[in-house]
C-alpha positions in Angstrom: 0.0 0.0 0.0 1.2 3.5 -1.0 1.6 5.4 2.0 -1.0 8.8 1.8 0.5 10.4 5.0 0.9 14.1 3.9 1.8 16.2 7.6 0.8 16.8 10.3 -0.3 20.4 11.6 -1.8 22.7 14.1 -5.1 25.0 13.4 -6.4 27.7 15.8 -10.0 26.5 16.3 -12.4 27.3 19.3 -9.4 29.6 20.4 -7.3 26.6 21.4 -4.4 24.3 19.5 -5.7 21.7 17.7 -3.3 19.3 16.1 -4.0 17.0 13.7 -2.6 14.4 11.0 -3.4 14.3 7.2 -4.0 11.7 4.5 -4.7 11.1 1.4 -5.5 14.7 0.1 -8.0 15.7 -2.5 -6.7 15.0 -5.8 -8.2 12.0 -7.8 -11.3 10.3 -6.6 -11.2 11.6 -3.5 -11.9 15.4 -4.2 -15.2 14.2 -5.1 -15.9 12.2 -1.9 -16.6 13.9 2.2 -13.9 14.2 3.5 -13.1 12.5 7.0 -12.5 13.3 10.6 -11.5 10.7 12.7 -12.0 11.4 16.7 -10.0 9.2 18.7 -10.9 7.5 21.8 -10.1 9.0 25.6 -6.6 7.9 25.5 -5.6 7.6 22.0 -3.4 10.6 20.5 -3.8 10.8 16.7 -0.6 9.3 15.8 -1.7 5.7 17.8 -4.1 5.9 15.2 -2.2 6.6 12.1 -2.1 3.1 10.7 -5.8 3.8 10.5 -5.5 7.1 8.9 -3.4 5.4 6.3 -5.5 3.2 4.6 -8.5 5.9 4.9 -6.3 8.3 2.9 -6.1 5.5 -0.1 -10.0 6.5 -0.7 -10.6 9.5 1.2 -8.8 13.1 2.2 -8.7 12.3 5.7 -8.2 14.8 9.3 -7.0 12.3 12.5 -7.2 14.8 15.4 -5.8 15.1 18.7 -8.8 15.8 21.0 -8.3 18.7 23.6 -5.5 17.4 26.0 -4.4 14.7 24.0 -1.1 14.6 21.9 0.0 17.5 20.9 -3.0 19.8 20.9 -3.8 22.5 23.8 -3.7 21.3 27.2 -3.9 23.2 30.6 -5.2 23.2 34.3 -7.8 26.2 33.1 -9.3 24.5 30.0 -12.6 23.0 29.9 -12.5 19.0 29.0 -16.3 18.7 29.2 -17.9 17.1 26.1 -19.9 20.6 24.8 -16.0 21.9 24.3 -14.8 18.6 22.6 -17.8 18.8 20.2 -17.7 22.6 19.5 -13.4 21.9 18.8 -14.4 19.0 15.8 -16.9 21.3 14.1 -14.7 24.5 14.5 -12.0 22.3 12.9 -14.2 21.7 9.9 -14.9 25.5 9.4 -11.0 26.5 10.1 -10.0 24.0 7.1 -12.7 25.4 4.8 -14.4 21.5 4.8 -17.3 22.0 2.6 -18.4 18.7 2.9 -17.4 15.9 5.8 -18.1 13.1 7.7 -17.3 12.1 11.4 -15.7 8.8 12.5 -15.5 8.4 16.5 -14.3 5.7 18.6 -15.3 5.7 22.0 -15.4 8.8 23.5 -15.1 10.1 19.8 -18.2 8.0 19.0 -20.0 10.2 22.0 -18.1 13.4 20.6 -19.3 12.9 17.1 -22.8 12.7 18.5 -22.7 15.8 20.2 -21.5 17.3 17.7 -24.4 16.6 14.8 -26.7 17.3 17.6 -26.4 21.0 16.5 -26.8 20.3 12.8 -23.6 21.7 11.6 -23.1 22.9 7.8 -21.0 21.0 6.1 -21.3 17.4 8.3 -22.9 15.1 6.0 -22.9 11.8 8.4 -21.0 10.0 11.2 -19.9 6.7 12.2 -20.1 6.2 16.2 -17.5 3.2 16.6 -18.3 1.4 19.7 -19.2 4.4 21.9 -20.2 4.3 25.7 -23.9 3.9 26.1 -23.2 4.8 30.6 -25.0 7.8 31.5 -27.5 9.1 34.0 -29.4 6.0 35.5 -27.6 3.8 33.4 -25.0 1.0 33.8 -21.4 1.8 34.3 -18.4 2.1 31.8 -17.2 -1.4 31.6 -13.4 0.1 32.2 -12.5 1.2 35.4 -10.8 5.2 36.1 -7.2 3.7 37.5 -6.2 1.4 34.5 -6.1 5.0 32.5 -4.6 7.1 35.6 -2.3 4.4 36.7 -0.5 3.7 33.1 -0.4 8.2 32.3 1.5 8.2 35.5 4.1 5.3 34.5 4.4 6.9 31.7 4.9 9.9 32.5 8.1 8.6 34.5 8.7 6.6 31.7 7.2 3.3 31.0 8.6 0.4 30.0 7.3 -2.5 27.0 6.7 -4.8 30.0 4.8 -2.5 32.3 2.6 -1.2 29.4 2.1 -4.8 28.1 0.4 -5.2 31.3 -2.4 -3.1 30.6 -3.0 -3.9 26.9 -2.0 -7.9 27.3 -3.4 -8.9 23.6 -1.6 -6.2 21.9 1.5 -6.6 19.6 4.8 -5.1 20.3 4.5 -2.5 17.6 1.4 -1.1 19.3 2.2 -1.5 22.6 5.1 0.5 22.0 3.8 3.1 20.7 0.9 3.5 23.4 4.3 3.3 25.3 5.7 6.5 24.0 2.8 8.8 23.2 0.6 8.0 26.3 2.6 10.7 28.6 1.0 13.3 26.6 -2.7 12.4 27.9 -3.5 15.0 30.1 -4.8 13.4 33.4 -7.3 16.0 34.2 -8.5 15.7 30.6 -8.9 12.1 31.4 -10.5 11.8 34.3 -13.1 14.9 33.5 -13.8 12.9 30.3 -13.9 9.4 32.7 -16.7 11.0 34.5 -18.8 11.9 31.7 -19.2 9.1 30.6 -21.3 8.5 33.4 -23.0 11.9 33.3 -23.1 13.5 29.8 -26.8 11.7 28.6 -25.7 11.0 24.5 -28.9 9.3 24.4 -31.2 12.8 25.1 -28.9 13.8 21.5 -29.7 11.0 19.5 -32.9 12.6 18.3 -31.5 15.2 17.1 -29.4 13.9 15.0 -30.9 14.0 10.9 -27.6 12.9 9.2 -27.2 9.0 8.4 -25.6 7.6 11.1 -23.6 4.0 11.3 -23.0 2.3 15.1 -20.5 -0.1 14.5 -20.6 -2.7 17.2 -17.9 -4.7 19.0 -18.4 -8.0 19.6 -16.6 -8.3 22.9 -15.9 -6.0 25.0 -19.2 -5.4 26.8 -19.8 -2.0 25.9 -22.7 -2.1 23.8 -25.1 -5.1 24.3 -28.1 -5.8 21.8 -30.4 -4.2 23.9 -28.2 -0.8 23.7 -28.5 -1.4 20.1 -32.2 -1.9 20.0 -32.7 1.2 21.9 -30.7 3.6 19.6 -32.5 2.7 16.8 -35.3 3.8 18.5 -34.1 7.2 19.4 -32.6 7.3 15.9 -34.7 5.4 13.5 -32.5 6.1 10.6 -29.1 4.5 12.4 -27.1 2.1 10.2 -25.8 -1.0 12.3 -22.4 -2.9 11.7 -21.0 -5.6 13.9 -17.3 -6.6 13.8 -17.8 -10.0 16.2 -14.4 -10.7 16.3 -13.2 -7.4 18.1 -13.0 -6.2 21.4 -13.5 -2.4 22.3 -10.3 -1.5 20.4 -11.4 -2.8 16.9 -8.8 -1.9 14.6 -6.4 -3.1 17.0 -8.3 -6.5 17.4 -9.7 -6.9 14.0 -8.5 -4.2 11.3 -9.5 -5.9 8.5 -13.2 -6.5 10.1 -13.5 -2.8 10.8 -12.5 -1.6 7.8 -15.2 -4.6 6.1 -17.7 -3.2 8.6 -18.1 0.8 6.7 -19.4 -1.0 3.4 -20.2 2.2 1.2 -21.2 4.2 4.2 -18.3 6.7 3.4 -19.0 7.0 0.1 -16.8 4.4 -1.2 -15.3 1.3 0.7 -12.9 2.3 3.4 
């Protein structure tokens, strides 16, 4: 495969620092496709996901950000991590890059991000992919991960972890990825974390799917826990237009578990196959 990294960058959007990788570009088949945002999850800087953003710049011109106090975008003890300030970042990214036309994939908290996001009907957002987002909320079951396996690996990074003691908390990993988790973790704000941990459990996604009037895909893990069929039968409910995909094979972390299943698991969602 023909590698479509093109740089990586920094925009001034929702007056903070938002950095973000690029593939693929717009020349060929692509300028006439959405292009595509990728959210990562709550500890996933954009580069952990570039292997991703690779083979969607093949097809598409493709945006993998680094959410608010993640990588290298803007991090500090004053700045708010709440999900309203996550969302209003992704769609004053769009309008800083002059994206006429785009889509939004989210994993995990980017799932719950994206969501937010279309809940205000943006111009320019054409439809989103939640991958495997937490259903938790007010009243509901808990997030099936637990705060200290994210706290407790930041801090050994932060000291400097080691293959072994990272290997620890992502045992089905391979080295490649574990090492990398390894070396960008440290730059996961912990306040950003743990604000983001705890609205999982108190941000309601579920009063936003309603809203939401773009063509939306939930692509399901089949292990994991996170989203059980009765999760599923209740979203379609709330959003009778929703689009469901099912990679069985993969835990939480798809791509990482099954990357040829997630990329099956888009069809022609996108616009073209992923």
């Amino acid at each position: 495969m023909t590698r479509s990294f093109l740089y990586g960058a920094n925009v001034r959007a929702n007056d903070i620092r938002q950095h973000y990788l690029r593939y693929g570009g717009t020349d060929g088949a692509r300028a006439q496709r959405d292009a595509i945002i990728i959210i990562p999850g709550i500890t996933s800087p954009a580069v952990t996901w570039g292997f991703v953003g690779e083979r969607f710049g093949q097809s598409f011109d493709t945006y993998v950000l680094d959410v608010r106090g993640r990588g290298l975008s803007e991090a500090s003890d004053s700045l708010d991590y709440g999900l309203d300030a996550q969302a209003a970042d992704v769609i004053a990214f769009a309008q800083a890059l002059g994206l006429q036309r785009y889509a939004l994939v989210g994993h995990s908290m980017g799932g719950r991000i994206a969501i937010r996001a279309a809940r205000s009907a943006p111009a320019g957002l054409t439809r989103l992919v939640a991958v495997d987002p937490p259903v938790s909320g007010p009243g509901r079951r808990a997030y099936p991960s637990k705060l200290p396996w994210y706290v407790d690996s930041i801090r050994l990074s932060q000291r400097g972890i080691t293959l072994a003691e990272m290997r620890e908390f992502c045992p089905t990993w391979t080295d490649a990825q574990v090492r990398l988790r390894a070396e960008w973790l440290h730059t996961c704000d912990e306040r950003a974390i743990v604000t983001s941990f705890d609205a999982f459990h108190t941000d309601d996604i579920h009063a936003d799917l309603p809203a939401v009037a773009q063509p939306l895909m939930l692509m399901v893990a089949g292990r994991g826990d996170v989203i059980r069929p009765e999760d599923v039968e209740e979203i379609k409910t709330l959003a009778p237009h929703t689009q469901v995909s099912h990679v069985p094979d993969a835990g939480h972390m798809i791509p990482w578990d099954d990357e040829a299943g997630f990329y099956a698991a888009f069809g022609d969602f996108l616009g073209a196959p992923v």
